[in-house]
C-alpha positions as CSV (number, residue, x, y, z in Angstrom):
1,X,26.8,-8.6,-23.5
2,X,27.6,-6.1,-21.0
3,X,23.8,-5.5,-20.2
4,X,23.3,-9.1,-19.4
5,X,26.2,-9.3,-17.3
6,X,25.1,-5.8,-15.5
7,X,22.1,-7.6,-15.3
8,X,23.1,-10.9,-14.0
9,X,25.2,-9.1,-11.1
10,X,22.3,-7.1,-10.1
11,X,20.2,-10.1,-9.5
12,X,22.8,-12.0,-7.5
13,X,23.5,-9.4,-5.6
14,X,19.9,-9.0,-4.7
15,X,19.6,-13.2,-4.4
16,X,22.3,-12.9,-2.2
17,X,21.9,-10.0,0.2
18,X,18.2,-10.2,0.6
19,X,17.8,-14.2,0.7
20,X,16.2,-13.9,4.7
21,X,13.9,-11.4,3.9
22,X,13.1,-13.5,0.3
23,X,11.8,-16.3,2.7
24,X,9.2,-13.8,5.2
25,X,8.7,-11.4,3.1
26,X,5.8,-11.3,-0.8
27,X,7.2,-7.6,-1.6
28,X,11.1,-8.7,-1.6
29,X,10.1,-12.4,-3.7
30,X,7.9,-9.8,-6.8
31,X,10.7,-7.5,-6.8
32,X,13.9,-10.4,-7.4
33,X,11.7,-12.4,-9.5
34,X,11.4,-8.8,-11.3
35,X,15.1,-8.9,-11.3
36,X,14.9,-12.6,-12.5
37,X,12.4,-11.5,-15.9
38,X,14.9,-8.9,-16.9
39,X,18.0,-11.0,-16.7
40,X,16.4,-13.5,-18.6
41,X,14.8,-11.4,-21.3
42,X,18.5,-9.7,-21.5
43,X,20.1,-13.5,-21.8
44,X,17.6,-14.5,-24.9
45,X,18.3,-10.8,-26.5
46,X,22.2,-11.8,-26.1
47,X,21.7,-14.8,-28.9
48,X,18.9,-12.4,-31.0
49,X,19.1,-15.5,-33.7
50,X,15.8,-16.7,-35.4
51,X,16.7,-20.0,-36.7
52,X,16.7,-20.8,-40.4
53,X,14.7,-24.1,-39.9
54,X,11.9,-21.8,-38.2
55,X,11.2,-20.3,-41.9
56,X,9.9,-23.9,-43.0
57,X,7.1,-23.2,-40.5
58,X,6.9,-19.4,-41.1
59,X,6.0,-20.4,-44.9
60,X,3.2,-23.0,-43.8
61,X,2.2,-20.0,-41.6
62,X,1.9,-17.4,-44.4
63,X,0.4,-19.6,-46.9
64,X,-2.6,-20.6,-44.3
65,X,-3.3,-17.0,-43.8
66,X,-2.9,-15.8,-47.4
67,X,-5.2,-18.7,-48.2
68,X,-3.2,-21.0,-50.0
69,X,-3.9,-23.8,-46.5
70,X,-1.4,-25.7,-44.2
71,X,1.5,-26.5,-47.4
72,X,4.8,-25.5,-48.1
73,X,3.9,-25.0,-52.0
74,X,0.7,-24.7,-52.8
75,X,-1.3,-27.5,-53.9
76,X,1.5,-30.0,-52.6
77,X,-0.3,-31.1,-49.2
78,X,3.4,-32.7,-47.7
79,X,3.6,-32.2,-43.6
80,X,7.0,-30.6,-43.9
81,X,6.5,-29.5,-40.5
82,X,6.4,-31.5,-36.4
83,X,5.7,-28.5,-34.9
84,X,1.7,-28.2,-35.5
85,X,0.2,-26.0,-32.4
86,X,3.3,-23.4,-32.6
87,X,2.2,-23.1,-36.5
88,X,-1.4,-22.4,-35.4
89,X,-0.2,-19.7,-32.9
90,X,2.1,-18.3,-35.3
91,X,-0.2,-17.9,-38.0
92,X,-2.8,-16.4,-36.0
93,X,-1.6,-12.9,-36.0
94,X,-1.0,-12.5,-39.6
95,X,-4.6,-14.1,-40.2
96,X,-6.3,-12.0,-37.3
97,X,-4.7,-8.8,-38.1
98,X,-2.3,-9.0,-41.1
99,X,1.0,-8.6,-38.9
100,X,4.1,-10.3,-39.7
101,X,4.8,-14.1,-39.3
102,X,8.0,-13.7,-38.1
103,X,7.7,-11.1,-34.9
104,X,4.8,-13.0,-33.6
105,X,6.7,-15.8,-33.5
106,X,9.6,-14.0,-32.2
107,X,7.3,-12.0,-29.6
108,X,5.6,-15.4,-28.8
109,X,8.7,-17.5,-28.1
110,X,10.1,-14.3,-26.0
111,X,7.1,-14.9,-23.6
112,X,7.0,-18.2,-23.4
113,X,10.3,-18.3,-22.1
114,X,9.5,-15.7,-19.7
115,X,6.6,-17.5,-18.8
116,X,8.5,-20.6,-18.4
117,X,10.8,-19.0,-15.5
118,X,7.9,-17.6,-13.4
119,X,6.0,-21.1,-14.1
120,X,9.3,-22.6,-12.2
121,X,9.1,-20.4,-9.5
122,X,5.2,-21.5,-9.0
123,X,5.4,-25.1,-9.3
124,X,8.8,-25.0,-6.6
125,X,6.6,-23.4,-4.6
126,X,3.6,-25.0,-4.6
127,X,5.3,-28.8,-4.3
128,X,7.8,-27.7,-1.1
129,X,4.5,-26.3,0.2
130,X,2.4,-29.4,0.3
131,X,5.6,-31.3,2.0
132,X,6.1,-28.4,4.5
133,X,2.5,-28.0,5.9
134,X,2.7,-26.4,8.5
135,X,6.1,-25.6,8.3
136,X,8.5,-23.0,7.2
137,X,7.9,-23.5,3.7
138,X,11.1,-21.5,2.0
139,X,9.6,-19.6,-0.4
140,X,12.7,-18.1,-1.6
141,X,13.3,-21.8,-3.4
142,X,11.1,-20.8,-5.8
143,X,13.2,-17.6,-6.9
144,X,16.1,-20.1,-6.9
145,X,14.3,-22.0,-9.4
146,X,13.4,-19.4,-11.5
147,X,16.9,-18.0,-11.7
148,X,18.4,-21.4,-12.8
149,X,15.6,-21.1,-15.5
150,X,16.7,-17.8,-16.8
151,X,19.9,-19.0,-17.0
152,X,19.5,-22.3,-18.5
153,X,21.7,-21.7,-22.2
154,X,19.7,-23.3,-24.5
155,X,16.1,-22.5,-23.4
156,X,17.4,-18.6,-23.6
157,X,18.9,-19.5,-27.3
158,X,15.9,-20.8,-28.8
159,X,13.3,-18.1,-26.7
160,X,13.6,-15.9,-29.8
161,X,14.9,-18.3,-32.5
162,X,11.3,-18.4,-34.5
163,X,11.1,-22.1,-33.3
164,X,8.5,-23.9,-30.8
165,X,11.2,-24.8,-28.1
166,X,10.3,-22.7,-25.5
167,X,6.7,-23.2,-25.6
168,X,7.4,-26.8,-25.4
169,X,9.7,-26.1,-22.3
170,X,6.3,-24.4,-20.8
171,X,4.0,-27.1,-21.5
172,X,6.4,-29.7,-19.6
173,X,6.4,-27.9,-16.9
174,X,2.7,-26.6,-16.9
175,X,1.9,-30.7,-17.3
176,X,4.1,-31.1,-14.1
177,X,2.1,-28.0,-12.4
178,X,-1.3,-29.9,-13.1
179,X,-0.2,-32.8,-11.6
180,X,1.2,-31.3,-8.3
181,X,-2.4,-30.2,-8.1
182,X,-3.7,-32.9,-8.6
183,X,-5.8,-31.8,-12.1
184,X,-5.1,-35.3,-14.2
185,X,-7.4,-34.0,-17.3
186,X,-6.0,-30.5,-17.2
187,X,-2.3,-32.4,-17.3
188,X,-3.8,-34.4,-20.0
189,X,-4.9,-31.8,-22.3
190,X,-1.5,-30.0,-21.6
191,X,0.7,-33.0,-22.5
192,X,-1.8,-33.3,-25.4
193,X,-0.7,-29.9,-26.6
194,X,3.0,-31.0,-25.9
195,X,2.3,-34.0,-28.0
196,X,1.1,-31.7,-31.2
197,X,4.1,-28.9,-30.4
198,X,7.0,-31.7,-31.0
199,X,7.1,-35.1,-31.7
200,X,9.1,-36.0,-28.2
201,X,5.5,-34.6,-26.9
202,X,4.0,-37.6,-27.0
203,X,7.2,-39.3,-24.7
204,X,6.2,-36.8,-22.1
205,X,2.7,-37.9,-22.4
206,X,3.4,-41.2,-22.8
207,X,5.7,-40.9,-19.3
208,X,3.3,-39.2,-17.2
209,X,0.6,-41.2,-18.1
210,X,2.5,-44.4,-16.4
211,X,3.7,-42.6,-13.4
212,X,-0.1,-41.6,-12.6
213,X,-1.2,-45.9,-13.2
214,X,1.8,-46.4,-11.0
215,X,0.6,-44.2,-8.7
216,X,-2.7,-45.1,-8.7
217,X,-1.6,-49.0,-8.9
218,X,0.0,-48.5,-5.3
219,X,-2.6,-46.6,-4.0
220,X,-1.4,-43.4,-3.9
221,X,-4.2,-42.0,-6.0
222,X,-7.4,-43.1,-7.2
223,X,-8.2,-45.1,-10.4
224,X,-9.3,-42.6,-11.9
225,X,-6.8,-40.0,-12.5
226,X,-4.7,-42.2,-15.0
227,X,-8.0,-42.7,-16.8
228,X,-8.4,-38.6,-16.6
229,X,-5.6,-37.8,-17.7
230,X,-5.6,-40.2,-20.8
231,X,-9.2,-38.8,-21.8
232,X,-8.2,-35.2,-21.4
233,X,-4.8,-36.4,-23.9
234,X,-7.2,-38.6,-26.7
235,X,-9.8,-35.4,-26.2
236,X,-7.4,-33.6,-28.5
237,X,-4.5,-36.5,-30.0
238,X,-7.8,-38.0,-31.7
239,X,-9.3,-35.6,-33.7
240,X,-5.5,-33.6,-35.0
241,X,-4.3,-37.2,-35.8
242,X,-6.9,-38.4,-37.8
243,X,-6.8,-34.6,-39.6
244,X,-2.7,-35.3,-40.3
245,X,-4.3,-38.8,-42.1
246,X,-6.4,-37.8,-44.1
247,X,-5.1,-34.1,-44.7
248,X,-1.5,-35.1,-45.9
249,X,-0.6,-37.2,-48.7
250,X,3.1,-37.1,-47.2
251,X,3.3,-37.2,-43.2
252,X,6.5,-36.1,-41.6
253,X,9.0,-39.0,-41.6
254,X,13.1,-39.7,-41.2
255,X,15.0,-41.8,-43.7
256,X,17.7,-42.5,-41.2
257,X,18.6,-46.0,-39.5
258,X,18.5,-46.6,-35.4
259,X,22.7,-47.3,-35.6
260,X,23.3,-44.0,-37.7
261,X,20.8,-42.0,-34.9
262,X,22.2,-43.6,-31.8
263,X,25.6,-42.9,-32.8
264,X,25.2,-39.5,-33.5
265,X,22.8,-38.8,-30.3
266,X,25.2,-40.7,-27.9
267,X,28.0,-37.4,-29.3
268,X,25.1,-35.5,-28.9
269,X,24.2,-35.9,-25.6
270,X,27.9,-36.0,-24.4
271,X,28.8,-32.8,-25.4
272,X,25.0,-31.7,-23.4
273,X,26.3,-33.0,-20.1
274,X,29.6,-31.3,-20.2
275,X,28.0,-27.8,-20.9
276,X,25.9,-28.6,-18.5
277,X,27.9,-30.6,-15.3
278,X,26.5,-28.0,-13.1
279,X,22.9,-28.4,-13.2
280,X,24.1,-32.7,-13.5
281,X,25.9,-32.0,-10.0
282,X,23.3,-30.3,-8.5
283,X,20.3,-33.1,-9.8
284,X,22.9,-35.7,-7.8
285,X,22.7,-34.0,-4.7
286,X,18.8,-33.7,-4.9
287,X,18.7,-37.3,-5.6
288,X,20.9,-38.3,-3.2
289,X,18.7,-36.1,-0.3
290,X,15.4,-37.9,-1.7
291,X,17.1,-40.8,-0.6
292,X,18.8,-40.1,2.2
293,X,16.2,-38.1,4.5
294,X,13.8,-39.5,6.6
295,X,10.2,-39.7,4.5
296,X,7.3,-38.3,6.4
297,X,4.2,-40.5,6.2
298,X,1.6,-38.0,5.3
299,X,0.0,-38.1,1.8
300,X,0.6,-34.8,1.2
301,X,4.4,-35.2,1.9
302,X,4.4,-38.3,-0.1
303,X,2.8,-37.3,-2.6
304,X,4.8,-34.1,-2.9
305,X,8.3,-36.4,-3.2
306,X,6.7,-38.3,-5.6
307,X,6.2,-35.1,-7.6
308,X,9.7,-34.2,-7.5
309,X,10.5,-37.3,-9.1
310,X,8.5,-36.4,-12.0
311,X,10.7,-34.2,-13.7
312,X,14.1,-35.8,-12.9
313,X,11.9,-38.8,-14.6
314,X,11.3,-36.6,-17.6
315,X,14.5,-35.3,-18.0
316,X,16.3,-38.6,-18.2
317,X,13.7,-40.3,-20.6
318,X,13.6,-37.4,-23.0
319,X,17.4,-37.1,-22.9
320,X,17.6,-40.5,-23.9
321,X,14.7,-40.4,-26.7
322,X,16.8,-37.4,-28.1
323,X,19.9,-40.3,-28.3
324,X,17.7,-42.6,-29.8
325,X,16.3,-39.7,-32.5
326,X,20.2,-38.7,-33.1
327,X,20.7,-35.3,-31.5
328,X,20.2,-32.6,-33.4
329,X,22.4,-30.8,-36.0
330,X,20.9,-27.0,-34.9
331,X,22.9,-25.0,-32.1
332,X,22.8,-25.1,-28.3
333,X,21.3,-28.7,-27.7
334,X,17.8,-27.1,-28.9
335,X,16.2,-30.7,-28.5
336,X,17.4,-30.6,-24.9
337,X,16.4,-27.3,-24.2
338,X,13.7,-28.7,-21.4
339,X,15.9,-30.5,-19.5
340,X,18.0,-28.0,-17.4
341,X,14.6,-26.1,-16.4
342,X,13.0,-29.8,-15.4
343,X,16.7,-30.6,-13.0
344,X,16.0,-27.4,-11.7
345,X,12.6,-27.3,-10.7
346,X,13.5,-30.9,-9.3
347,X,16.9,-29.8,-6.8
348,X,15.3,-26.9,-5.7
349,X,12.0,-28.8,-4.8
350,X,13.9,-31.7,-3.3
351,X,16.1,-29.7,-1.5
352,X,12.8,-27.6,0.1
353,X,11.5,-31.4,1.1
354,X,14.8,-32.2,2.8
355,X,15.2,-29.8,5.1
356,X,11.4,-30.2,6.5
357,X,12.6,-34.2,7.0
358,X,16.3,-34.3,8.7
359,X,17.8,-37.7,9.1
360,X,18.8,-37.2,12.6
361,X,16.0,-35.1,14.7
362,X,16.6,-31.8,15.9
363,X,15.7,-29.0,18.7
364,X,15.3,-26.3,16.1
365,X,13.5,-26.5,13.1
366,X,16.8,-27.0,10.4
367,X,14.1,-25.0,7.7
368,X,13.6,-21.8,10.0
369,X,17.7,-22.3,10.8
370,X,18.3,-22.9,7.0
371,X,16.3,-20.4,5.7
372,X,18.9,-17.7,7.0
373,X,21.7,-19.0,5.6
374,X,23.2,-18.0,2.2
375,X,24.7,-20.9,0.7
376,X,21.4,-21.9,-1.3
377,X,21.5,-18.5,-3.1
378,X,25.5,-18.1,-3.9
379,X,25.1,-21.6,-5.3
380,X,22.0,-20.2,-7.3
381,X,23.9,-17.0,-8.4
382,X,27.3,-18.8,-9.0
383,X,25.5,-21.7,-11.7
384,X,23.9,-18.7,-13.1
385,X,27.0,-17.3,-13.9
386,X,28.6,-20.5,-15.2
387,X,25.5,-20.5,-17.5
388,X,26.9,-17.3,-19.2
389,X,30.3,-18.3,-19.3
390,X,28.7,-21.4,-21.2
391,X,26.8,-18.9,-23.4
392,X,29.4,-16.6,-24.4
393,X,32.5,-19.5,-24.7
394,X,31.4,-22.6,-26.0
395,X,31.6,-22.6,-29.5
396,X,28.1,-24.5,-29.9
397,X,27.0,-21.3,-28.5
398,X,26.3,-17.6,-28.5
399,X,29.5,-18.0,-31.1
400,X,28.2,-20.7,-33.5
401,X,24.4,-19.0,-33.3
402,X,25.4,-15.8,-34.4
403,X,26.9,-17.7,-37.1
404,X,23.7,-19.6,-38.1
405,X,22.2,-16.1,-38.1
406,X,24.4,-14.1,-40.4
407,X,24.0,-17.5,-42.8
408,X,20.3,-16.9,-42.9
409,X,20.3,-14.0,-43.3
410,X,22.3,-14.0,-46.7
411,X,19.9,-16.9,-47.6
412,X,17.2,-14.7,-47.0
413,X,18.8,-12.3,-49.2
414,X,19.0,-14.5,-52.1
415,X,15.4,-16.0,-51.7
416,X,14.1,-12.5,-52.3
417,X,16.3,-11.7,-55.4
418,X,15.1,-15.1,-56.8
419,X,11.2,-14.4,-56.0
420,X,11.7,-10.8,-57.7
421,X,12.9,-11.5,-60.6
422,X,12.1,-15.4,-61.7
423,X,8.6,-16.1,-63.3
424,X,5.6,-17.1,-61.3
425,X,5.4,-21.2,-61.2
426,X,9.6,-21.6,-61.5
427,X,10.5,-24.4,-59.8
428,X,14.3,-23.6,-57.3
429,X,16.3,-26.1,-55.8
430,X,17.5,-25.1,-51.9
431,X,20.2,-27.3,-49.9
432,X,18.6,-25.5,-47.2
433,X,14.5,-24.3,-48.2
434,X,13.6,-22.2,-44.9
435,X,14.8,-18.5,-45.1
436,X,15.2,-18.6,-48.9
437,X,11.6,-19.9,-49.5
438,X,10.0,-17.6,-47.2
439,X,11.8,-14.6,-48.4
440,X,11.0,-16.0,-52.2
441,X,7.6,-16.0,-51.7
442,X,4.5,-18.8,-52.7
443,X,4.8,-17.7,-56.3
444,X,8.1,-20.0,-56.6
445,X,7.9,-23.7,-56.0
446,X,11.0,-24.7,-53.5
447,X,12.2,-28.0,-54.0
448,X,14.5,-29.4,-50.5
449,X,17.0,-31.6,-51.3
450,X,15.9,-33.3,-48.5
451,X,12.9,-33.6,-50.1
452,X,11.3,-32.9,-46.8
453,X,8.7,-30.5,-47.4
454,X,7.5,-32.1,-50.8
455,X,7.1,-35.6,-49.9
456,X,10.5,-37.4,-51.1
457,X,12.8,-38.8,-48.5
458,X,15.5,-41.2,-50.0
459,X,16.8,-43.9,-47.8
460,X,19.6,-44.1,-49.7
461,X,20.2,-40.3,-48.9
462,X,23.5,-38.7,-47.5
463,X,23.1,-36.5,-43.8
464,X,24.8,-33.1,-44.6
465,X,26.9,-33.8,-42.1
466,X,28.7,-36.2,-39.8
467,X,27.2,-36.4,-36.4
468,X,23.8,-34.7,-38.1
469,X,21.7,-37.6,-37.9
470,X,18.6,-35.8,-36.9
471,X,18.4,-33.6,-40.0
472,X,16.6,-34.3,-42.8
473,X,18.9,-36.9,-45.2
474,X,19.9,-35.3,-48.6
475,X,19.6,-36.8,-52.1
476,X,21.2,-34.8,-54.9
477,X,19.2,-36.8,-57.8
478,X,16.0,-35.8,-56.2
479,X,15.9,-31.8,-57.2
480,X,17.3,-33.0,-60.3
481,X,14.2,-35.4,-61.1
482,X,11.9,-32.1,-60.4
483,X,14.1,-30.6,-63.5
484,X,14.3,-26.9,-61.2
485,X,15.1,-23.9,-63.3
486,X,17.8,-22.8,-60.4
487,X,19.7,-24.7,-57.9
488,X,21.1,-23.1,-54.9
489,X,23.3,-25.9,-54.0
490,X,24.7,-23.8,-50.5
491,X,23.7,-23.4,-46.6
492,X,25.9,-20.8,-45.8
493,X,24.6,-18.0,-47.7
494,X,27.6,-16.2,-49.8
495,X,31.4,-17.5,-50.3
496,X,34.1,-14.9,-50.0
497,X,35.4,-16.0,-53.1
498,X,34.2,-17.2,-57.0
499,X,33.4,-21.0,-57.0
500,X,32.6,-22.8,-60.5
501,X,32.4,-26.2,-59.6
502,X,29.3,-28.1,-60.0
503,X,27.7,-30.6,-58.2
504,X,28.2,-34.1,-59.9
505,X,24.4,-34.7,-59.7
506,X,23.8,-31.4,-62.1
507,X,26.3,-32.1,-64.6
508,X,25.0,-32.0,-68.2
509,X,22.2,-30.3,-67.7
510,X,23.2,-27.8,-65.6
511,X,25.9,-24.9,-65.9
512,X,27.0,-22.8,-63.4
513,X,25.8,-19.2,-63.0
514,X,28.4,-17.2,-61.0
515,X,27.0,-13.6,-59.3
516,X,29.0,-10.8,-57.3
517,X,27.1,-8.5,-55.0
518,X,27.5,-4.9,-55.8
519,X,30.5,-3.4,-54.1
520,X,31.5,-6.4,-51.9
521,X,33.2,-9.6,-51.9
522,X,30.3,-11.9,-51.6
523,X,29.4,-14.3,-54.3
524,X,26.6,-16.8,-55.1
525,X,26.9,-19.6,-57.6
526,X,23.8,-21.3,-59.2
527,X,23.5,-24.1,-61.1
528,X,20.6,-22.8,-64.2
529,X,19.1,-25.1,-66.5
530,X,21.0,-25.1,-69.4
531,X,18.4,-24.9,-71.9
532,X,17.0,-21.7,-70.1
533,X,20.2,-20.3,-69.2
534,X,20.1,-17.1,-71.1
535,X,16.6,-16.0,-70.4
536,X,17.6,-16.7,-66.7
537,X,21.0,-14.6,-66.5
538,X,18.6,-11.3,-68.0
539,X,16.1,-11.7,-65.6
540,X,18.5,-12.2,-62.7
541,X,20.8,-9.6,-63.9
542,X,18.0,-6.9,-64.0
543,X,19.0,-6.3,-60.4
544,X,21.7,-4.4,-59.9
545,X,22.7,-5.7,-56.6
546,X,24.2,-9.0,-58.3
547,X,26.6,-9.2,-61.3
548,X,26.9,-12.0,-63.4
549,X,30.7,-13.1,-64.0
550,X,31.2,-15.7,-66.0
551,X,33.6,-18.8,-65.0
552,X,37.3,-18.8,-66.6
């Protein structure tokens, strides 16, 4: 904490004190957006939480490279997965080189986020200079952009969560670079590759692909750029979705009804907006100076405004797909995770366009008269700050992630004593099958209740919990149908205290298998087969690190 903080100040002190020289001057810009890489690497190192829904795709990962193909148990082909190119990058190290799933995917998502800040500084830059030819151009904007980036909550959560969200977050915005330059088939292939990193992908795609035929309908571009861009997307949507077909005898699917998601993603989004009223504030007063200022009638200014539109476009749409898919039961608004980056690439970009147009014309160029003045950069610096205030107090934060990661951990835990000591080919029931299937290893068959990752989803399934629309729905008579040879019927890892209940679904053929850890208070209850209960408690009991004790 006290590193980012140190970290933060230093920056804003910089932001503020240099901001004159930031706008003149290439050697002052490199050494703040230095500043700005270090504050955000210290931001995602604050949360240091890899998410237990990012070992479902750490298992796929393993098993491609150890040979077993793209399944969560092998010889079940079931697309338990919606994050396809982040499994191919994940997998790649352990396939090239034999290194560990999980710190590529850690290093990886690290980088992208990191990537995703200097992206914004770029893109700012290179849209307030095609509406500013000739002019003053504010450079410094682009640092502002970047800064908001770095400080942006939920994109610095999930940077080293294990899970595809930041490089999503970089491929929305390097699809937003391509088209400020005017590459349609290079913005196609890159909202392609958004497409096949999350399933809202393919809104993106779908979004940009109408504003360029708008575009080009008004004569603002040629015919063929829509037409690029969709051959540069079907180049690559083609080909992976005709794979998915014909790979899968299960695609990837939700059980739950529109009412149930909208209900939930209306909550969802709600508490979104009031983490983030800042960043809402600020996207007001850009849209209100896009509508305010006079509108040169170059093409290159016009089509720079139009640019800036883009991603306030983007953010609203995806913010209301996420409604429509039902939020998101995870931490830190992960499925929103793009949208404060896209508002601040937008503000900083419409307010670069509207000081090079003033409503009412003056002697002095208001940009050369602006670009002295501080109020841009306190205004950066202070939303900044509010951004680690949001971090460190809001309990769907830094405080509820650290939770999530002391609960995988203990999952973790008991995956590995299971895959240790169980025979090869035992079949384990998991309320939650990420950490403790990863950590069990391919030689034990993980059954979700879910029944996500091997093909069963029950419409007549419960959501673990209210408001959790978006996560997978459970059905207890599922695992029980697959007659497992161990339930773990639990998500947060141990209990501080003995529980013998049983789960109405397991009753008569189940019993209850209570275990202490060795020299603490944590216990784990199982529900064995009852039939195989003996043979289970010796194997289980040959580690020392867990004590059977039987219920009263």
């Amino acid at each position: 904490m006290t590193v980012t903080i140190g970290a933060w100040l230093a920056l804003a002190a910089v932001l503020v004190v240099a901001w004159p020289r930031l706008n003149a001057e290439a050697g002052w810009r490199a050494t703040t957006m230095a500043l700005t890489l270090a504050f955000s690497l210290a931001h995602q190192l604050l949360y240091s939480t890899i998410a237990e829904d990012a070992f479902v795709t750490f298992r796929y990962a393993r098993n491609i490279a150890d040979g077993y193909g793209p399944v969560f148990n092998p010889g079940e082909r079931v697309e338990g997965y919606s994050n396809f190119l982040w499994l191919v990058l994940i997998t790649l190290p352990r396939a090239m080189f034999g290194g560990s799933v999980v710190t590529g995917a850690v290093v990886l998502g690290v980088l992208c986020t990191l990537s995703a800040v200097l992206l914004s500084y770029f893109l700012v830059n290179r849209v307030v200079a095609d509406a500013q030819r000739g002019g003053a151009g504010m450079r410094g904007l682009g640092v502002v952009a970047a800064v908001l980036t770095a400080g942006a909550s939920s994109l610095a959560a999930y940077g080293p969560s294990g899970l595809e969200t930041s490089l999503f977050v970089l491929l929305v915005l390097s699809v937003c670079y391509a088209v400020a330059a005017q590459r349609p088939v290079v913005a196609g292939v890159l909202a392609a590759l958004a497409a096949m990193t999350r399933p809202d992908g393919l809104v993106v795609a779908v979004v940009v692909g109408l504003w360029l035929a708008v575009r080009a309908a008004r004569g603002h571009t040629t015919a063929w750029a829509p037409s690029a861009y969709a051959l540069g997307a079907l180049v690559l949507l083609v080909p992976w979705t005709a794979w998915r077909l014909t790979f899968y005898d299960h695609p990837a699917g939700s059980a739950l009804s529109p009412a149930e998601r909208l209900g939930a993603g209306w909550d969802y989004l709600a508490g979104f907006a009031l983490a983030y009223q800042a960043f809402l504030l600020l996207s007001a007063a850009a849209v209100a100076m896009l509508l305010t200022r006079r509108r040169a009638k170059d093409p290159a200014s016009v089509r720079a405004r139009a640019v800036v539109w883009l991603p306030l476009l983007l953010a609203v749409v995806q913010s209301m797909f996420v409604v429509y898919a039902g939020g998101d039961p995870m931490p830190a608004w992960r499925l929103l995770a793009a949208v404060p980056p896209l508002l601040a690439v937008a503000v900083t970009a419409a307010y670069g366009i509207g000081i090079g147009a003033p409503s009412v014309p003056s002697p002095k160029p208001r940009a050369v008269a602006l670009a002295r003045r501080r109020t841009v950069p306190v205004a950066a610096a202070a939303v900044c700050g509010l951004s680690l205030v949001v971090t460190t107090g809001h309990p769907r934060m830094l405080p509820a992630m650290h939770e999530w990661r002391t609960a995988t951990g203990q999952l973790e835990q008991i995956g590995g004593w299971l895959g240790e000591n169980l025979p090869s080919g035992s079949v384990v029931s998991a309320y939650r099958p990420g950490a403790l299937a990863y950590r069990a290893g391919p030689a034990l068959v993980v059954v979700a209740a879910s029944g996500r990752t091997d093909g069963h989803l029950d419409t007549r399934a419960q959501r673990p919990s209210a408001g959790a629309a978006a996560y997978p729905a459970r059905d207890d008579n599922y695992p029980v149908s697959r007659m497992p040879l161990v339930a773990v019927d639990t998500d947060t890892g141990y209990t501080g205290e003995q529980h013998c209940g049983l789960n109405p679904a397991f009753a008569g053929l189940y019993e209850v298998a209570s275990f202490r850890r060795a020299d603490t208070e944590q216990w784990v209850s199982l529900y064995v087969r009852r039939d195989a209960k003996r043979s289970v408690l010796e194997l289980l009991e040959a580690d020392h690190a867990y004590r059977y004790v039987p219920c009263a």
